[in-house]
C-alpha positions in Angstrom: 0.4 -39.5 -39.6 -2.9 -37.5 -40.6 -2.3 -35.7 -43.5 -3.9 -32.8 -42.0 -1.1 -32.8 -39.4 2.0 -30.5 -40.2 4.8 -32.4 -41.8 7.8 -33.3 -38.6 11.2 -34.5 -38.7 13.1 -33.9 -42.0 9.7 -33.6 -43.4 9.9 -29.9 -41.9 10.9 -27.2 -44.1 11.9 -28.8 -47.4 13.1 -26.9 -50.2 10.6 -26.7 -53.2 11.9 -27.9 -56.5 8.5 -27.9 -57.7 8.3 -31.7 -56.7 7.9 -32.0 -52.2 8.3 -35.8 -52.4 11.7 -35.3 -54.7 12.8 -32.5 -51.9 12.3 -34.9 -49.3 14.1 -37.8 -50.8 17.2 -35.7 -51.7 17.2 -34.6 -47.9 17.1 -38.2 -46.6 19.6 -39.7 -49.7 22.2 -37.1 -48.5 21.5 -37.9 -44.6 21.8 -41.4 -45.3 25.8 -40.6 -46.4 26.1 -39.6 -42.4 24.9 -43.2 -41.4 21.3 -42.6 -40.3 19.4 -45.7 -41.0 15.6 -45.3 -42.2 13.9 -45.5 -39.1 15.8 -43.1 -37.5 15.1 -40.0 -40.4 11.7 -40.9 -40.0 12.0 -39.6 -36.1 10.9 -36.5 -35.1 13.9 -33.7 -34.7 15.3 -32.0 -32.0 17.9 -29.2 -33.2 20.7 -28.5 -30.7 22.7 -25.4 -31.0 26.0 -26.0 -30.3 27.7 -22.6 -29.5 31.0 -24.0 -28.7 34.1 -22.2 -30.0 38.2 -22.0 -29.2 37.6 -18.1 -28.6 34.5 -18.8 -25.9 36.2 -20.3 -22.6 32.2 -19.9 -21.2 31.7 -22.6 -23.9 34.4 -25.2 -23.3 31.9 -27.5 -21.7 29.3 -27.4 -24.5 30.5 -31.0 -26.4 30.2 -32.3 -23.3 26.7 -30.9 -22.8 25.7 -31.7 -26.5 26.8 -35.5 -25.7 24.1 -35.6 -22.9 21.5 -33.8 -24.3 21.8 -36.1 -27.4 21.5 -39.0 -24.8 18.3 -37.1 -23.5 16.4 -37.1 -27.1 17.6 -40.7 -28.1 16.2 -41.7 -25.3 13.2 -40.2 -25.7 12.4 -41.4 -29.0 13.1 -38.7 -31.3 16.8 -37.6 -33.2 18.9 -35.4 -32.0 20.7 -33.2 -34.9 23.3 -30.5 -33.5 24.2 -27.0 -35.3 26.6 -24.8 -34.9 25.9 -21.1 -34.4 27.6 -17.3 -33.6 29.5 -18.1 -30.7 29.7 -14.8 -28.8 32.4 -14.3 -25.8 33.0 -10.7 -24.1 36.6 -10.6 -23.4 37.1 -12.1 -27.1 34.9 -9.5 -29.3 36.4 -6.6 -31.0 34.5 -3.8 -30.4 32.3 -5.5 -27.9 30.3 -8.8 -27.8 27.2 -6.5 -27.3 27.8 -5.7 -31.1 27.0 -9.0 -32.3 24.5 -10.1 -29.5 22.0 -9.3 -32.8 23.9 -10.8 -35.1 23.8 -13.9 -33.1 20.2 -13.7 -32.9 19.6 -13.2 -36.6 21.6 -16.3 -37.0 20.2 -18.1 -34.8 16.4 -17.3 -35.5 17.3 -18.2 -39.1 18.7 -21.8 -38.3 15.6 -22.4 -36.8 13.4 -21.1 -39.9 15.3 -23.0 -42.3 16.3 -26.5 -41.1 14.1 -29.5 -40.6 13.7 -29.7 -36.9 10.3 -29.7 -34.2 11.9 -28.5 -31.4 14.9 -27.3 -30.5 17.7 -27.3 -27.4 19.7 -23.4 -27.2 22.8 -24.1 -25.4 24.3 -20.5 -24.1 26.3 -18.9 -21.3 28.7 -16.1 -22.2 26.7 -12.8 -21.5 24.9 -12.1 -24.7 24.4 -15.4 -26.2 21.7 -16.5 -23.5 19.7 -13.0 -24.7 20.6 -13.6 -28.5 18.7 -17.3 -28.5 16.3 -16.0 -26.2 15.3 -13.2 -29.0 15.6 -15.9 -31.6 13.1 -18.6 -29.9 10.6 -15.7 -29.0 10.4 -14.6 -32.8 10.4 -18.1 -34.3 7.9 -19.6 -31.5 9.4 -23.0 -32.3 9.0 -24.8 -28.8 12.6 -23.9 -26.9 14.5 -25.5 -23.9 17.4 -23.0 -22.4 20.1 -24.8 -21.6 22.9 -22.3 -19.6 26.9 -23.9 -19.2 26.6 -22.8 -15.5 29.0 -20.6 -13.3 32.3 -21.4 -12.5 33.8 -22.6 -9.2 35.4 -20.1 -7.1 39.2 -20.8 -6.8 40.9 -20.6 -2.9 43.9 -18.2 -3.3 46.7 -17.3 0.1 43.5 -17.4 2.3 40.5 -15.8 0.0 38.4 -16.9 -3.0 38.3 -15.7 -6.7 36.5 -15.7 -9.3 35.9 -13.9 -12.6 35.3 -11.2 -13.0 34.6 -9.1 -10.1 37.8 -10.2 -8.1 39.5 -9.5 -11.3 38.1 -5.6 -11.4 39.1 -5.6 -7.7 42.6 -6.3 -7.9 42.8 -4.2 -11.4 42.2 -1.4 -9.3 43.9 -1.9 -6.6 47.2 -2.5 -9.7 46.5 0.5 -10.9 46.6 2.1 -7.3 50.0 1.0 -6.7 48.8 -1.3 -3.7 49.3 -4.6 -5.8 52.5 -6.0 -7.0 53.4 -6.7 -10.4 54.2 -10.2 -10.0 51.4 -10.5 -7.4 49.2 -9.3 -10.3 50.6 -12.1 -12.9 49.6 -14.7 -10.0 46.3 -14.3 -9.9 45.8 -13.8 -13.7 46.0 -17.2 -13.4 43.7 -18.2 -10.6 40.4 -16.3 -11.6 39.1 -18.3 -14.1 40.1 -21.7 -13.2 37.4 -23.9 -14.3 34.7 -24.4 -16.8 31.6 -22.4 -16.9 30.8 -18.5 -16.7 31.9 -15.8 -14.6 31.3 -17.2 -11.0 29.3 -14.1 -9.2 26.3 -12.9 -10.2 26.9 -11.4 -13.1 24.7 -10.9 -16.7 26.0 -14.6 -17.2 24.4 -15.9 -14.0 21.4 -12.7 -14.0 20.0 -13.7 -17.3 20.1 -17.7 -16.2 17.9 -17.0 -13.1 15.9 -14.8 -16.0 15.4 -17.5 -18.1 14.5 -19.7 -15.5 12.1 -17.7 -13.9 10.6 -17.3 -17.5 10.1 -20.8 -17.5 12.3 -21.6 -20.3 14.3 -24.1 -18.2 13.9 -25.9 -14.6 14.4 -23.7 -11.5 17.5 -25.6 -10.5 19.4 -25.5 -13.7 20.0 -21.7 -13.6 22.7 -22.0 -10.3 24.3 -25.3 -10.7 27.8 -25.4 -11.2 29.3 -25.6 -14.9 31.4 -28.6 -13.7 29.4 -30.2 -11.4 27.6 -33.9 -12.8 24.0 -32.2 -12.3 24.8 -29.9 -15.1 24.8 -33.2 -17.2 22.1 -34.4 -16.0 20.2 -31.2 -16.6 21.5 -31.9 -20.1 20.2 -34.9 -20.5 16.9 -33.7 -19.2 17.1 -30.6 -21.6 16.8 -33.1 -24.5 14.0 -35.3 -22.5 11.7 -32.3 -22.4 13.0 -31.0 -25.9 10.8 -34.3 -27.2 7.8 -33.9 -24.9 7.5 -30.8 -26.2 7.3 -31.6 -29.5 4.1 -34.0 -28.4 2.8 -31.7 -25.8 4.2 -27.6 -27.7 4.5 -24.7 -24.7 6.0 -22.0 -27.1 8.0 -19.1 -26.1 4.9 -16.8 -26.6 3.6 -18.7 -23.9 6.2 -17.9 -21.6 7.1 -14.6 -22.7 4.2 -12.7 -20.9 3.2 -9.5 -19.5 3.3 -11.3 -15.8 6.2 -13.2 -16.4 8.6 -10.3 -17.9 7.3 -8.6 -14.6 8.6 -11.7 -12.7 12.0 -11.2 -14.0 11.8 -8.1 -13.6 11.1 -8.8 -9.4 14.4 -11.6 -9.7 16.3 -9.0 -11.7 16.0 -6.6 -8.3 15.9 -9.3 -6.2 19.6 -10.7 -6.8 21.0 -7.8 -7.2 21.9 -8.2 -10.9 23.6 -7.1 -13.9 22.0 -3.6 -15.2 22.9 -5.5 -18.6 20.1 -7.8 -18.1 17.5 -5.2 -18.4 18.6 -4.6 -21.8 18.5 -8.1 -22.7 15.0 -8.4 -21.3 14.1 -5.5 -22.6 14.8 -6.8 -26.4 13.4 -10.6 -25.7 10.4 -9.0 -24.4 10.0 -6.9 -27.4 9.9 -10.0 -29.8 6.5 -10.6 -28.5 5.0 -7.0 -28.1 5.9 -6.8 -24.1 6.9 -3.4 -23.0 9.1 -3.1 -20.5 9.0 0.6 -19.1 11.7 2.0 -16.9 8.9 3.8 -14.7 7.6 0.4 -14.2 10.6 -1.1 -13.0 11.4 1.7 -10.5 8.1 1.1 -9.2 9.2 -2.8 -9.0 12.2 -1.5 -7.3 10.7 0.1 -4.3 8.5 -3.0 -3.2 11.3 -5.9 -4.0 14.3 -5.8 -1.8 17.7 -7.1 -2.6 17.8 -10.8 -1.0 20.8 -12.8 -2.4 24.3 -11.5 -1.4 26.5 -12.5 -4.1 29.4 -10.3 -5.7 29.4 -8.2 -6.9 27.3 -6.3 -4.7 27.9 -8.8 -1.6 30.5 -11.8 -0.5 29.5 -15.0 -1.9 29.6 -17.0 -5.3 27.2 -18.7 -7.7 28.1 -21.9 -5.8 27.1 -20.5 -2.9 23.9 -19.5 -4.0 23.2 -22.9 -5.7 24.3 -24.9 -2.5 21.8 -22.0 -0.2 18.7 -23.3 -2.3 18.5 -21.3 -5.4 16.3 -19.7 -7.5 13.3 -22.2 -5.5 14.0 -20.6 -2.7 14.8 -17.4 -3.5 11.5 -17.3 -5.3 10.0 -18.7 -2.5 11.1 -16.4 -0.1 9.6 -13.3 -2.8 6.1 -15.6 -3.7 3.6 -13.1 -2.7 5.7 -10.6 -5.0 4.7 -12.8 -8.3 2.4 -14.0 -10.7 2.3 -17.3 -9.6 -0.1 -18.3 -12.5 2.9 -18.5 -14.8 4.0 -21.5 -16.4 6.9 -23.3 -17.2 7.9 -25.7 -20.3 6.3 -28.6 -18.7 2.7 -26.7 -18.3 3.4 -26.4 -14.4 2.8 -22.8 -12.8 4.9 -21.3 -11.0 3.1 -21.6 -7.7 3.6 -26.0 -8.5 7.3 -25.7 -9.1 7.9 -23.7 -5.7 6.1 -26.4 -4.2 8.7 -28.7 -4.8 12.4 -29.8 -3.9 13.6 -29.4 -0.3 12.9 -26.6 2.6 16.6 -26.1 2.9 17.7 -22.5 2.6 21.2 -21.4 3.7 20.4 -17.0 5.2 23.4 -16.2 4.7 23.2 -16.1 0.9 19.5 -15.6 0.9 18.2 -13.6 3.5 14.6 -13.8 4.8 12.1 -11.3 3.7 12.5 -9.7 7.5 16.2 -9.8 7.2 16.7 -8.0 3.2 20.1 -7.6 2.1 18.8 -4.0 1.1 15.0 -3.1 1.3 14.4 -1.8 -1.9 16.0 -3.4 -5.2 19.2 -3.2 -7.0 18.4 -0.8 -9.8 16.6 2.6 -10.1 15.8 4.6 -13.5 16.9 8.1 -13.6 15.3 10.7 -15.9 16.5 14.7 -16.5 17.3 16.6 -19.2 20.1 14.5 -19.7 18.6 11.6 -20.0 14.9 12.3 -21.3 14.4 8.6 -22.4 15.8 7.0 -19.1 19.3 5.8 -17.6 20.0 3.4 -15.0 21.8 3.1 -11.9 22.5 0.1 -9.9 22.1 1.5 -6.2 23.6 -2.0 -4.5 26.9 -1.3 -6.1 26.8 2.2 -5.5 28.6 4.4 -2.8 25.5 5.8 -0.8 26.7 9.0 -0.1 27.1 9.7 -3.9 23.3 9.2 -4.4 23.1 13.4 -3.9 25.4 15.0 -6.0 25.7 18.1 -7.9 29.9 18.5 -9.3 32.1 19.8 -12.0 32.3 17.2 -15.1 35.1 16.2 -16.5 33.7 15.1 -20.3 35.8 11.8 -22.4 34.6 12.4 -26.1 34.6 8.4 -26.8 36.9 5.7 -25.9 40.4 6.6 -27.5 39.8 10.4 -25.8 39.5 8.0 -22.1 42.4 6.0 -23.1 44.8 9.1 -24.2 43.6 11.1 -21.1 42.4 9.4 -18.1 45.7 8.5 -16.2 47.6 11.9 -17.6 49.4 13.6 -14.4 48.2 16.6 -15.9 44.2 16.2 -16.0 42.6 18.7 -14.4 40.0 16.5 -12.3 39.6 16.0 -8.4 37.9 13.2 -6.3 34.8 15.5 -6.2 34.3 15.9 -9.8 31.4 13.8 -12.0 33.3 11.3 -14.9 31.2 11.6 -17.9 32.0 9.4 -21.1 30.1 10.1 -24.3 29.9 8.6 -27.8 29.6 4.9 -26.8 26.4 4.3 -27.3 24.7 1.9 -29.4 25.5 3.5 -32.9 28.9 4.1 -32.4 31.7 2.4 -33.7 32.6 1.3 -30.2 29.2 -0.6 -30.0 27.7 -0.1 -26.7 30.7 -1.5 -24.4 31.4 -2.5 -20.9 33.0 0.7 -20.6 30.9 2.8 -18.2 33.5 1.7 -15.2 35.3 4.4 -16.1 38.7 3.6 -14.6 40.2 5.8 -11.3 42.3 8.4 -12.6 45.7 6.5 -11.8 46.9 9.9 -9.7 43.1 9.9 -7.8 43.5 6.0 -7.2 47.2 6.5 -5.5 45.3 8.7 -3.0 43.1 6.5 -2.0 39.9 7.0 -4.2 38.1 4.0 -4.6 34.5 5.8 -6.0 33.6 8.9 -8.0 29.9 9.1 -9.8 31.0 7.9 -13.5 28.3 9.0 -16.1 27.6 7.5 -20.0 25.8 6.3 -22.8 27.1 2.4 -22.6 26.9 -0.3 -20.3 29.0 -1.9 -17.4 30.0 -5.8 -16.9 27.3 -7.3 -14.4 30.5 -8.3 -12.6 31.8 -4.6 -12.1 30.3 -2.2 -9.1 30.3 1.9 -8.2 28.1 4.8 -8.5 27.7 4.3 -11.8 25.0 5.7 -14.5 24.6 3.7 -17.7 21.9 3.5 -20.3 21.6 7.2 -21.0 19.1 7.8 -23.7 19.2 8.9 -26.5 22.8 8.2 -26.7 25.1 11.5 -27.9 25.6 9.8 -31.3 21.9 10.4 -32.4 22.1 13.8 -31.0 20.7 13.2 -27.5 21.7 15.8 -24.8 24.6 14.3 -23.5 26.4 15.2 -26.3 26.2 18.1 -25.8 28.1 18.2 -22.0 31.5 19.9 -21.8 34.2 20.0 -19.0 33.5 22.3 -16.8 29.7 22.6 -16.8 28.0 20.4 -13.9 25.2 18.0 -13.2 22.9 17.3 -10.5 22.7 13.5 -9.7 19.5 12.3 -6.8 18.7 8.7 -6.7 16.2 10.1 -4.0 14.1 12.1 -6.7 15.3 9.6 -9.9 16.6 12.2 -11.7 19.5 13.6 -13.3 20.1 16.8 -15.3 22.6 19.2 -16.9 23.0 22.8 -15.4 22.7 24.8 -18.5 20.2 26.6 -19.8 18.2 25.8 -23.0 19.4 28.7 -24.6 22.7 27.0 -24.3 21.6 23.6 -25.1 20.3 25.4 -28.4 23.5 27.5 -28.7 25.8 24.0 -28.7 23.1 22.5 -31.0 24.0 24.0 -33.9 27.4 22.9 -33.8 26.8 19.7 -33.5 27.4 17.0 -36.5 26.9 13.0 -35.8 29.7 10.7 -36.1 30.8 9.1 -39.5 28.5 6.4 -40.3 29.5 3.0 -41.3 29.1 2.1 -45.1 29.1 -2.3 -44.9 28.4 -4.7 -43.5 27.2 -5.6 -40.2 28.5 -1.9 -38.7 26.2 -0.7 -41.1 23.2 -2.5 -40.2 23.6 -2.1 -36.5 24.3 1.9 -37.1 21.2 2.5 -38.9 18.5 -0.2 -37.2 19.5 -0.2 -33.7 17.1 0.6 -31.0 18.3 2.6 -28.0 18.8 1.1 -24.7 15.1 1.7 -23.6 14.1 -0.6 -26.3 16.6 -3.3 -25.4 18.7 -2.2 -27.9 17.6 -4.7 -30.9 17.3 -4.4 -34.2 14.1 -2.7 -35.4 12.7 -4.5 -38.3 13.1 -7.7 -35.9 10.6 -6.2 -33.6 6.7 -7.3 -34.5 5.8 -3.1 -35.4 9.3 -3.7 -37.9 10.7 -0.3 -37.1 
């Protein structure tokens, strides 16, 4: 090796006693106790993080997965060395995953700093880990293969098919209704998740796998295909194949992580139909190289980029469905004159070579042709008002369409305990026409920015049949839930933003048509309320702590601020 060539393998990052050579021959003495024979610690490394964990049933694939992307870099010629990092899974996470999707990030980012390795293979799934060690790559610019655990297979139940979560949602509601049974309910418990992998619609599991494909940080294919299907190892195997190459031939996250190609995603994002979560998560991996994404923008994106897969939750199909149709190749082809085609992948190919690929076969009833859109504008839309001065977000393909225009009575929740105590109380004084508006759940709050903006049916408006009402707040929604929902609204009531400052009774005007949304008091009153107002209890250790006072809000993807490249 030139000595004017930076140190690889083992070589990498050694701790200085004040002697390198010592450093370097402590590492390899105390590597050789683990049975690596000389010539292999003088490879170099490819790091795999191994996210697997007993509370992540996303992850229960992932030793399989390390086991072939191990085969993958042995193969290859370099040595494969596995890690173990925050394993993050939504249903598992008290407050909320989201909380930690940072911490996860940190974590990860500093693995990558401080141990010996040239490359490195991220294996994620679960909602926010895919975002957490796409942050981490895009900070430490070490060269980065994505490798997703895949969707789940759709299970046949008395003549339909299920599968996490939105079919879960759906007969929740229809529970809490009174048209399901109790023991009809305890069935399918146990038939929607009935196989490896993530949720099996297109939810922020599957949405930020297209994402990461599309950003090039994995192949085209490997963003659809099935958790438990044999590709998925051989994906695997691949993963660690091109982990090496890169490590000879570097395409670093900067690279990838463009102006053109966050606007790509941003086109796929619409395009599928997917989780408003993933324009947080963009949002914050974007920001780790100085890309803005701007909610104008995207609602500009929105009205030239119709919806073309028809998945749950906003259509009929599954992941498996979409994968078997043609995927992401020809989903993208089908939307090529919509992107930067220029773009490149981690092999050096553009995107305009990789759709050029693979077979012609597309299946149109999963993705439709250009002339034949699922819907004709995209999924999402930004909303702005007085409420929401720095932006909220609605997804319009979930959404009831005659809710777009809607001017109502609120009914105000002051946090998630007030929603819990209240919602299904006989005695609530709300009606099917009335606007459900949850506040202090932001990204601040104790509660941590959950999937909580599905604000359940009042039980009593449910039993009468009510399947939709416009449900308003300062937190998010599972990719896998659907309704005339609006999310994201910023700043959050914890910091003082306007929407704390909403009380039952008073009303708001909601119109997808002009992108707006507003609340119908005066500024005198806005004033008047103003100086009652006190923030929330801050946190005094730990991790809460850290979160409360360097959080971004949701229009900044919701990171941490001294992770960003302006620190603040």
């Amino acid at each position: 090796m030139s000595t004017n060539e930076p140190p690889r393998g083992l070589a990498r990052n050694a701790a200085n006693y004040g002697d390198l050579k010592f450093a370097l021959y402590l590492r390899r003495s105390f590597a050789k106790s683990m049975g690596y024979s000389s010539a292999m610690l003088a490879k170099p490394v490819v790091g795999i993080a191994d996210t697997s964990s007993d509370f992540n049933n996303c992850h229960r694939s992932v030793p399989e997965l390390v086991d072939a992307v191990k085969r993958g870099v042995l193969a290859a010629g370099a040595l494969p060395l596995g890690f173990p990092t925050v394993s993050l899974c939504e249903p598992s996470l008290f407050p909320t995953s989201m909380h930690y999707r940072n911490l996860m990030a940190l974590d990860t980012e500093a693995m990558l700093q401080a141990q010996p390795m040239d490359s490195v293979v991220l294996i994620g799934g679960c909602d926010k880990t895919v975002p957490a060690q796409l942050m981490a790559a895009a900070s430490n610019d070490m060269p980065a293969v994505m490798l997703v655990t895949g969707p789940m297979l759709a299970q046949r139940f008395e003549g339909e098919r299920l599968a996490a979560c939105t079919d879960c949602r759906r007969y929740w509601a229809r529970y809490r209704a009174g048209e399901v049974s109790d023991e009809k309910i305890d069935a399918i418990e146990g038939k929607l998740a009935t196989s490896a992998g993530t949720c099996g619609v297109m939810g922020t599991a599957s949405t930020m796998a297209c994402i990461a494909a599309t950003l090039g940080f994995m192949p085209l294919d490997a963003a659809s295909t099935p958790a438990v299907h044999s590709d998925r190892l051989r994906i695997a195997e691949e993963a660690g194949a091109l982990a090496v190459r890169l490590i000879h031939h570097p395409v670093k996250p900067s690279q990838l992580i463009t102006q053109k190609s966050v606007e790509n995603a941003l086109r796929v994002l619409l395009a599928i139909g997917g989780s408003t979560n993933a324009l947080i998560h963009l949002t914050a991996v974007a920001g780790r190289v100085g890309v803005k994404v701007d909610l104008r923008d995207l609602d500009r994106l929105s009205e030239t980029t119709p919806v073309l897969v028809d998945l749950k939750p906003t259509g009929e199909g599954y992941m498996e469905d979409f994968h078997a149709a043609g995927g992401m190749r020809m989903l993208l082809r089908e939307m090529r004159d919509l992107l930067h085609l220029d773009c490149i992948d981690l092999y050096g190919r553009t995107l305009a070579e990789q759709l050029d690929e693979g077979s012609d076969f597309v299946d149109r009833q999963y993705i439709h042709a250009r002339s034949n859109p699922v819907s004709p504008v995209g999924g999402l839309v930004s909303l702005f008002g007085n409420l929401a001065p720095d932006g909220a977000i609605l997804k319009r393909s979930a959404a009831t369409p005659s809710l777009f225009e809607k001017e109502a009575r609120i009914v105000v929740f002051d946090g998630l305990a007030d929603l819990a105590n209240r919602v299904d109380d006989p005695d609530l004084d709300i009606s099917a026409d009335d606007i459900m508006v949850l506040k202090n759940a932001g990204p601040t709050t104790p509660a941590g920015m959950p999937e909580a903006g599905y604000l359940p049916i009042p039980k009593k408006l449910a039993r009468q049949g009510v399947k939709d009402m416009v449900r308003i707040s300062d937190c998010r929604m599972s990719g896998t839930a659907f309704g005339t929902i609006v999310l994201h609204i910023s700043p959050e009531a914890a910091v003082g933003g306007p929407l704390a400052f909403a009380e039952t009774g008073d009303r708001i005007r909601l119109s997808v048509k002009n992108r707006s949304i507003d609340l119908l008091i005066s500024e005198a009153e806005f004033a008047r309320r103003r100086t009652g107002w006190a923030p929330l209890v801050a946190p005094v250790r730990g991790w809460d702590k850290l979160m409360h006072d360097q959080v971004l809000q949701a229009q900044d993807g919701c990171d941490l601020g001294f992770l960003r490249p302006e620190g603040k």
